[in-house]
C-alpha positions as CSV (number, residue, x, y, z in Angstrom):
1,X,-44.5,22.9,-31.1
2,X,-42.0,24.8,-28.4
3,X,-39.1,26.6,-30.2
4,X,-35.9,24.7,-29.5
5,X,-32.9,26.6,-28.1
6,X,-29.7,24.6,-28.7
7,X,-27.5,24.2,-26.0
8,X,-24.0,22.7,-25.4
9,X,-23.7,20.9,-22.3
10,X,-20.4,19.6,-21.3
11,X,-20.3,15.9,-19.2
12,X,-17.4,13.3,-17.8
13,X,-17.1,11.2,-19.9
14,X,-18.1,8.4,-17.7
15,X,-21.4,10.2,-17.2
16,X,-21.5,10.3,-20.5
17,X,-20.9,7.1,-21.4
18,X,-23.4,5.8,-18.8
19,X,-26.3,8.4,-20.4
20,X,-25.6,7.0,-23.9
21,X,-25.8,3.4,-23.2
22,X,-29.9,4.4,-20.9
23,X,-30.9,6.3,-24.4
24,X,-30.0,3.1,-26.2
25,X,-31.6,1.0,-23.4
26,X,-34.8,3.0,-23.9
27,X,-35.0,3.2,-27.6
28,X,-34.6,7.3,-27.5
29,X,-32.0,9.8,-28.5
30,X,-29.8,11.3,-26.5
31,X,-31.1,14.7,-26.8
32,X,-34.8,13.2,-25.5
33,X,-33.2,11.5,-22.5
34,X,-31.9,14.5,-21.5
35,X,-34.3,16.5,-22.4
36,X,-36.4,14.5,-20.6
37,X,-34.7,14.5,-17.4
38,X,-34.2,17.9,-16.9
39,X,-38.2,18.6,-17.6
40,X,-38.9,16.1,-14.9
41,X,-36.7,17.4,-12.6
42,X,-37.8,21.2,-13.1
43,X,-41.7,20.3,-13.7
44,X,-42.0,17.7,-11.3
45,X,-42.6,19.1,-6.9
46,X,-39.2,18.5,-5.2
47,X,-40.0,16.3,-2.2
48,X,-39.0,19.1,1.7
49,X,-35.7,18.4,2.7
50,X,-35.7,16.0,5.3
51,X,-34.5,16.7,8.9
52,X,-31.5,14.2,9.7
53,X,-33.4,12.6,11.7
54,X,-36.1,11.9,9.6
55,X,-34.2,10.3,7.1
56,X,-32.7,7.9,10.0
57,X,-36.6,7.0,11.0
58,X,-37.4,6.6,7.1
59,X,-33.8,3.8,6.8
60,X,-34.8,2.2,9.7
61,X,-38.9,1.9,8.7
62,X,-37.2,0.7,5.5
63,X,-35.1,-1.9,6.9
64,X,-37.8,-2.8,9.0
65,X,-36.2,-2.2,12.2
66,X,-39.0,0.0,13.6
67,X,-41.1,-0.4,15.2
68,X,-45.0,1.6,14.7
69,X,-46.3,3.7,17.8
70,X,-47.8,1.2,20.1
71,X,-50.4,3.6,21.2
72,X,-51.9,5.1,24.2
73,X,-52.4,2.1,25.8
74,X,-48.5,1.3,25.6
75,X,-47.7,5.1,26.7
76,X,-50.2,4.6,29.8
77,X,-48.1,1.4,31.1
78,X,-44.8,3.0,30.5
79,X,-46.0,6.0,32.4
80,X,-47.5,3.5,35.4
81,X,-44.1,1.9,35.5
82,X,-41.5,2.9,38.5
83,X,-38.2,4.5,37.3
84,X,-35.7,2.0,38.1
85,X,-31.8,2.8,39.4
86,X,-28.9,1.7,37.4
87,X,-28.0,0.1,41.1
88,X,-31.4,-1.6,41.5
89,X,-30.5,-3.6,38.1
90,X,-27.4,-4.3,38.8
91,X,-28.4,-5.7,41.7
92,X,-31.4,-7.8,39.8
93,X,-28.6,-8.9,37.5
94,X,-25.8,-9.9,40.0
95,X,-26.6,-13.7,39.9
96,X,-27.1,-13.8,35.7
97,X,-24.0,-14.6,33.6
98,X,-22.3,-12.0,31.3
99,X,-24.4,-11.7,28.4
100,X,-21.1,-12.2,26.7
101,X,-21.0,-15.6,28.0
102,X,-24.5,-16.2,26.0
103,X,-23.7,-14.9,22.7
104,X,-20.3,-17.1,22.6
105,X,-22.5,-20.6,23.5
106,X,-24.8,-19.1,20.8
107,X,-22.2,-19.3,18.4
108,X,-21.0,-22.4,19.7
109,X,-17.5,-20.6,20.4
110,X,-17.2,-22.1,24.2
């Protein structure tokens, strides 16, 4: 068996309160939980810090709101498509509604 070294550790006492009602949860002593966290998180390999961004992609992959690479195929079309002007759509949208005007009948606000 490891030799023990005792060691006073001072918490909030919410924290506390909150790490004393897990030991009881888990049937273990107080000492074990925390022993027991702090060996995992010393022992156990730290995930790399994540680039901002990568954490956005990894919520939205979560949340399902992203979508998976479509491919070479997909990137080949996009490619093959002509850039477009911001006064080319306007024009291609002159006749059309506000979208506004959509999402109010949607809600049955009109």
């Amino acid at each position: 068996m490891e030799e023990a070294v005792k060691l006073t550790v001072r918490l909030p006492q919410p924290l506390h309160e909150r790490v004393s009602q897990r030991a009881r949860q888990t049937r273990r002593s107080l000492n074990q939980l925390i022993v027991d966290a702090v060996r995992r998180e010393v022992e156990e390999p730290q995930p790399e810090p994540q680039s901002e961004r990568e954490r956005i992609l990894a919520v939205l992959r979560e949340a399902g709101m992203l979508a998976p690479p479509l491919g070479p195929a997909w990137d080949e079309y996009i490619q093959a498509t002509p850039d477009v002007t911001i006064e080319e759509v306007r024009e291609l949208w002159a006749d059309q509604p506000p979208l506004s005007e959509d999402i109010i009948a949607m809600r049955g606000e009109l």
